[in-house]
N, C-alpha and C positions, 0 to 999 in steps of 0.2 A: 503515696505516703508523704506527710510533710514532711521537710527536713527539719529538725531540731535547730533553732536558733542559741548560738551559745551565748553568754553572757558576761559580764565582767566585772567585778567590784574593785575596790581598792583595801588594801591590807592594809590601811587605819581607819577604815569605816564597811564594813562590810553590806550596810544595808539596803544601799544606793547602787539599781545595778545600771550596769553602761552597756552599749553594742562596743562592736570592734570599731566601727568608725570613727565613735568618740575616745576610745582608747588608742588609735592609731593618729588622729590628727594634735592628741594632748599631749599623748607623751608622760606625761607627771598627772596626778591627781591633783585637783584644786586643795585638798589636803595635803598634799606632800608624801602620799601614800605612793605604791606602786601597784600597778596594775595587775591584776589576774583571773584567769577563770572561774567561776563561781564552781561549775566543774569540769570533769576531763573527759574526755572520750576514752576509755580506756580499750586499745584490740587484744581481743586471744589470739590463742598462735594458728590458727583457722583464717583467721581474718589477715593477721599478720602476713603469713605465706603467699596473702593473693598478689604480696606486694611483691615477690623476693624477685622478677625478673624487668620490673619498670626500670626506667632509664632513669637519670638524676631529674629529670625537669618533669618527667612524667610524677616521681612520688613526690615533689616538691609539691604538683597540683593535688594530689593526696591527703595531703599531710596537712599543708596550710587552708585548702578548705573546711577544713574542720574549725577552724577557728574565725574565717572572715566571711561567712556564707551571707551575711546583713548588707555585706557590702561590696560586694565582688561577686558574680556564677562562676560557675568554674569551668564555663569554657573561655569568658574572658582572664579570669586568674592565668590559666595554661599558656594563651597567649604573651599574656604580662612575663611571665616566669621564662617562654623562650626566648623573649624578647631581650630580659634581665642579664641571660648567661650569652648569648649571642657571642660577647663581647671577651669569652674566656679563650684562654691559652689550650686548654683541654677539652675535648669536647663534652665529655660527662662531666666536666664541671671542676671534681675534683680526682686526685689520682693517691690509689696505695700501692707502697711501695715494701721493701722487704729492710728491714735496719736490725740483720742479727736475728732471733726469735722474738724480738719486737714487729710492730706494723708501724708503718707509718701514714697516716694519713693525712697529705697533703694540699692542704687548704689554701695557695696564695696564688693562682693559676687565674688570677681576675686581674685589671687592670692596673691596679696600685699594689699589686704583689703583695696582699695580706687575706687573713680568713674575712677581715670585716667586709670583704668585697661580695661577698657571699649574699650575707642580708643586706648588705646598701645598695647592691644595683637591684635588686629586689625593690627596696623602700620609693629610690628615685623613683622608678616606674609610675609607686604607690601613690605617690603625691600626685606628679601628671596626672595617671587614673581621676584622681577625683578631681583634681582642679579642671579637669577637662568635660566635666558636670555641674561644677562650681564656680563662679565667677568671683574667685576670691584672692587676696595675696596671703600667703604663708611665710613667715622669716623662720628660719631653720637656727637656733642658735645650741652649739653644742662644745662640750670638751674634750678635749684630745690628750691620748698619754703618748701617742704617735701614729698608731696606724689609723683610729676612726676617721680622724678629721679627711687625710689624704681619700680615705675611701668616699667617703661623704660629700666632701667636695665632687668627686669625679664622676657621681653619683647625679649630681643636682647644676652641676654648672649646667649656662643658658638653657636651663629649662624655663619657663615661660609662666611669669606669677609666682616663685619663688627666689627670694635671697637665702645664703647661708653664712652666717658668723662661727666662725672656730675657733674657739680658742685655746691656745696648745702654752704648754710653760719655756718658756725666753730659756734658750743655750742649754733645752732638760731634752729635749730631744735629740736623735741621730740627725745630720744634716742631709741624708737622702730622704729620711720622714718631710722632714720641714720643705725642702723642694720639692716636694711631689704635691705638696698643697700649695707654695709660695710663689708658685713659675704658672699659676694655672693665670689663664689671662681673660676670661667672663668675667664681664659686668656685673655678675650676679652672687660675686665672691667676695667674704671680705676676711681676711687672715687679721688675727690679735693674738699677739705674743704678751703677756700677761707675766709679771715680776713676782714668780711665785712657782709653786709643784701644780705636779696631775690634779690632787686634791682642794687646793684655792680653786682651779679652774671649774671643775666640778661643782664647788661648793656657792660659788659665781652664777652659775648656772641653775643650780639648782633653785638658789633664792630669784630667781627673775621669775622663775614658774609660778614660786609661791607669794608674788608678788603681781598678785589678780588685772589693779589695776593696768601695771605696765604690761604684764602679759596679754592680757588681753587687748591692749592699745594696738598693739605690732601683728595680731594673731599668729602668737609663739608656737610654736614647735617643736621637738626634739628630736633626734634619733638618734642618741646614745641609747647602751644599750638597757636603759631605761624603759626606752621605747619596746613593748611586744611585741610588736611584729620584727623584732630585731634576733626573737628569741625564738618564735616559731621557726622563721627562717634557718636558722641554727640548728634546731632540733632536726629537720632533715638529714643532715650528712652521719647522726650515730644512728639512724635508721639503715642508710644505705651503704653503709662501711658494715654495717653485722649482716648484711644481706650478702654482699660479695664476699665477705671472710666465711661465714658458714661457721660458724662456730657458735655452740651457746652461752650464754650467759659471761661474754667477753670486759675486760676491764678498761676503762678510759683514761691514759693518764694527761690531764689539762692545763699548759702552763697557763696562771689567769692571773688576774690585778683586782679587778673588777668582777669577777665572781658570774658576768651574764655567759661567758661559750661553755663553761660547765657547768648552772644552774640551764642551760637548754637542754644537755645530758638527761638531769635530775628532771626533767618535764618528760622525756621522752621513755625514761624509766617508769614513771609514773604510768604515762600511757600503754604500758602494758611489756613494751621491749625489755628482753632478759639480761638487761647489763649488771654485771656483777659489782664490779666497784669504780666510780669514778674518784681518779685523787686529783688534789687540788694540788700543783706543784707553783711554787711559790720564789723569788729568789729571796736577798736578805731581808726585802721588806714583806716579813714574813706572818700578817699579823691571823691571814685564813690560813696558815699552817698552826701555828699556836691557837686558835681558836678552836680548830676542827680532831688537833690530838687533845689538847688538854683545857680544852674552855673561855683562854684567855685571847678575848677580846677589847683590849685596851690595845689605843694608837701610841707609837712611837715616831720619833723624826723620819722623813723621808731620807733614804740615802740614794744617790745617783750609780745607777750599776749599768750592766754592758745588758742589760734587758728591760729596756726603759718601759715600755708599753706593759710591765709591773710593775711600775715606782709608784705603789698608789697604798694608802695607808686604810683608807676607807671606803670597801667595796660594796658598791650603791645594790647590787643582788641580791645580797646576802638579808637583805630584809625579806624579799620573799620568799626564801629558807625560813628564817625565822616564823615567818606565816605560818607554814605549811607545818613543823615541826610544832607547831603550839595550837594546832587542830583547827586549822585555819581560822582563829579568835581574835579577831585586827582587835581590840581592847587591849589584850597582852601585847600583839605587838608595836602598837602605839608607845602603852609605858615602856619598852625595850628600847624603843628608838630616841626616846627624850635621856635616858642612860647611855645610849651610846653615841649623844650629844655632848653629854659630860662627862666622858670617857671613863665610865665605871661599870661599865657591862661585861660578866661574866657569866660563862653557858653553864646552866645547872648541869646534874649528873643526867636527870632525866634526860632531858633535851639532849646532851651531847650521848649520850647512848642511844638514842633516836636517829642523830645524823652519822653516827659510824655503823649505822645500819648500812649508807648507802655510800661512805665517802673516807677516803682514805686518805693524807698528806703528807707531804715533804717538802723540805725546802733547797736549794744549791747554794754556794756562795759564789762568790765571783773566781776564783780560783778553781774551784771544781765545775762550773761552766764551758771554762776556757779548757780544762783538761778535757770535758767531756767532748768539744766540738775536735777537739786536737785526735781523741784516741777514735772518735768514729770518722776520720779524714782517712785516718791510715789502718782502720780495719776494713770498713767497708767503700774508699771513697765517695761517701758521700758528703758536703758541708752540710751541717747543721746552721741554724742563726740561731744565737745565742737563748730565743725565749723558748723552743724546740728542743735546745740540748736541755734546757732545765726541767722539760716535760722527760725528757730521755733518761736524766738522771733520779730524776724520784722516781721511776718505776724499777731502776736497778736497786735505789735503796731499801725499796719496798720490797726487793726478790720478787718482782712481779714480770716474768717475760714473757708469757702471752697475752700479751698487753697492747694496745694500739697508745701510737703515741698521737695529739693531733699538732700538727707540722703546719705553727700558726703565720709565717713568715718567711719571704725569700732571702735566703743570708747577704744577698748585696744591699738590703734598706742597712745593714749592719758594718760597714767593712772597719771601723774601730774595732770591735771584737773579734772578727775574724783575722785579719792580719797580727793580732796579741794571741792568737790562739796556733795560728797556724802559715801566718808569716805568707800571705794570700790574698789577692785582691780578686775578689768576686765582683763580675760586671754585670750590670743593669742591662736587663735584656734589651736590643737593641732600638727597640721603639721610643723607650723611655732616654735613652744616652743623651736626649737635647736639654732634661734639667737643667745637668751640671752647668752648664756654662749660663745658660739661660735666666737674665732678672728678675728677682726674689722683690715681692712686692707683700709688705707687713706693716701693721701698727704694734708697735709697744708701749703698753698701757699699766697702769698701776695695778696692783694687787686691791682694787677698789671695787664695787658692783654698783655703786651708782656712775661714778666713771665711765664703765661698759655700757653702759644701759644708754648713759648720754651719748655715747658713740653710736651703737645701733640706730638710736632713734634719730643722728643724723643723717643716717644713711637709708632708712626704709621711705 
């Protein structure tokens, strides 16, 4: 039997379909759309079950074949995938832990000690993969709220026919973020510090996509989590955390910014796994907590909090919620997005009774942060990092304890917050301890995008 080829349109035009290939090396639609399946594989619990005793790298080759089979078999995927984690602290990849009647499930067991490691030594691979069929250059240009860039970078250095531009916002990140990207010493890196938040960055980037000419001049790229195969890759670990928990119909609670490691949840739900509710936990910059209880999706000022990798006001996902929730009609979510350009978009009743179908929210402030990581030190010692305690505390506010928390970061990229929380200095595991001292090699650049653009293209 053939295998079913899946397909992909974009959520402001749905009529134009794409393979995974052209979705994985674009990154953004020519339209400024985002990418998605035309449809889903969805498994029963039949099917489901076959998986419950793979290892991590076995259901990764699972899972993500289902989505890239145009472009990858899946004996060389498998390869690619063991190849991908080789390189982790854990051998399965990732580890759950016990926090209370909570779970924890702890995602930063990869190189640059965050979840983004997950899908970016995945991506790296992916690029290789095809450039090594391809006789082509790819420039990687992406934004950082702290953890993508370091993962990304570490991801793609001296790989061969690729460069990567990151740009992360000037004195808005932790400073063991910015050295785990600034101390990397490949030719094939270029760090930009940009006078501005998460969002300029993002938004920097985002116009270069949509800016055919230059994009196309440099043959641009992405992998933020814009990029699908960012999200596929993601959607693995609440497979393989409900598989070792045993439990049905379990809850997720997600501290996010950017809305892609729990709109991968919400894919993997779709797909047929019995997750009950994922919440979006959120710190003050709260604007998918306000949206997702009560509709309101107007941006406010970014504020600088001890959980940077959320300082983000506008989460680039959340349009493909949007899709999905409006019967997947890119027309509707076209007009949505020229409104939530002019910051007047609010979720009807329908709509948000649609998404509290699947999604529940809370927010922490920075004070109830700091007590959360403070009160789980000395009940259960273990440190929290600040964007972890925030997923820990919306699941208590929610009265939700059988609950998996996902445990997106190792608390030494944080030691500001930890030491205000708990008067403790958490050390970088010993491999990494050469940062610190180690020279920080940066451009800072205006809050401009032709500026940026003129920088990239003197370095491609």
């Amino acid at each position: 039997m053939v295998k079913k080829i899946m397909k992909y349109v974009s959520t402001r035009d749905n009529f134009k379909e794409y393979t995974f290939k052209e979705v994985f090396i674009k990154g953004l639609a020519d339209d400024g759309g985002l990418y998605v399946p035309k449809s889903l594989k969805k498994y029963n619990i039949s099917e489901l079950s076959a998986f419950k005793d793979l290892s991590y790298n076995e259901l990764s080759t699972e899972i993500i074949s289902q989505f890239s089979s145009d472009f990858i078999s899946k004996d060389e995927l498998s390869s690619l995938i063991s190849k991908s984690y080789s390189t982790f602290r854990d051998k399965e990849v990732i580890k759950i832990s016990n926090l209370g009647r909570q779970k924890l499930l702890e995602l930063f067991h990869g190189p640059t000690l965050a979840f983004k490691d997950i899908a970016m030594q995945f991506i790296g691979n992916l690029y290789e993969y095809y450039l090594s069929k391809n006789n082509k250059k790819i420039n990687i240009v992406v934004a950082t709220s702290g953890d993508t860039g370091a993962a990304a970078i570490d991801s793609i250095k001296g790989k061969y026919n690729l460069n990567i531009f990151v740009l992360h916002p000037n004195n808005r990140i932790s400073s063991v973020q910015r050295k785990l990207m600034t101390t990397v010493e490949e030719k094939n890196v270029f760090n930009i510090a940009i006078d501005g938040n998460f969002d300029d960055c993002q938004n920097i980037v985002k116009s270069m996509f949509s800016d055919l000419e230059f994009s196309k001049s440099i043959n641009m790229s992405g992998v933020n989590s814009i990029n699908w195969a960012r999200i596929i890759a993601q959607t693995v670990y609440y497979f393989y955390s409900y598989f070792r928990i045993g439990k049905e119909n379990i809850s997720f609670s997600v501290p996010t910014g950017n809305f892609g490691d729990v709109f991968a949840g919400y894919i993997a739900k779709r797909m047929g796994l019995p997750i009950d509710k994922l919440i979006v936990a959120t710190n003050e910059n709260d604007i998918l907590h306000r949206a997702i209880s009560k509709g309101d999706y107007v941006s406010k000022k970014v504020k600088e909090t001890y959980s940077p990798s959320m300082d983000i006001q506008l989460a680039s996902n959340f349009e493909r919620l949007i899709y999905y929730i409006n019967n997947s009609d890119s027309k509707i979510t076209k007009n949505i997005m020229k409104k939530i350009k002019q910051n007047i978009y609010q979720i009807d009743k329908l709509n948000l009774d649609t998404i509290k179908k699947d999604f529940l929210s809370e927010s922490c402030n920075e004070k109830e942060t700091l007590e959360i990581i403070k009160n789980n030190y000395e009940e259960n010692n273990i440190i929290l990092d600040p964007h972890t305690a925030v997923g820990v505390g919306a699941a208590k506010k929610l009265l939700l304890n059988d609950c998996v928390v996902l445990s997106t970061a190792h608390p030494c990229k944080f030691p500001n917050a930890i030491n205000s929380a708990i008067d403790k200095h958490e050390k970088l595991p010993e491999a990494l301890q050469h940062i610190l001292n180690k020279e920080e090699n940066f451009q800072v650049l205006k809050n401009n995008a032709e500026e940026i653009k003129k920088f990239i293209k003197s370095k491609v």
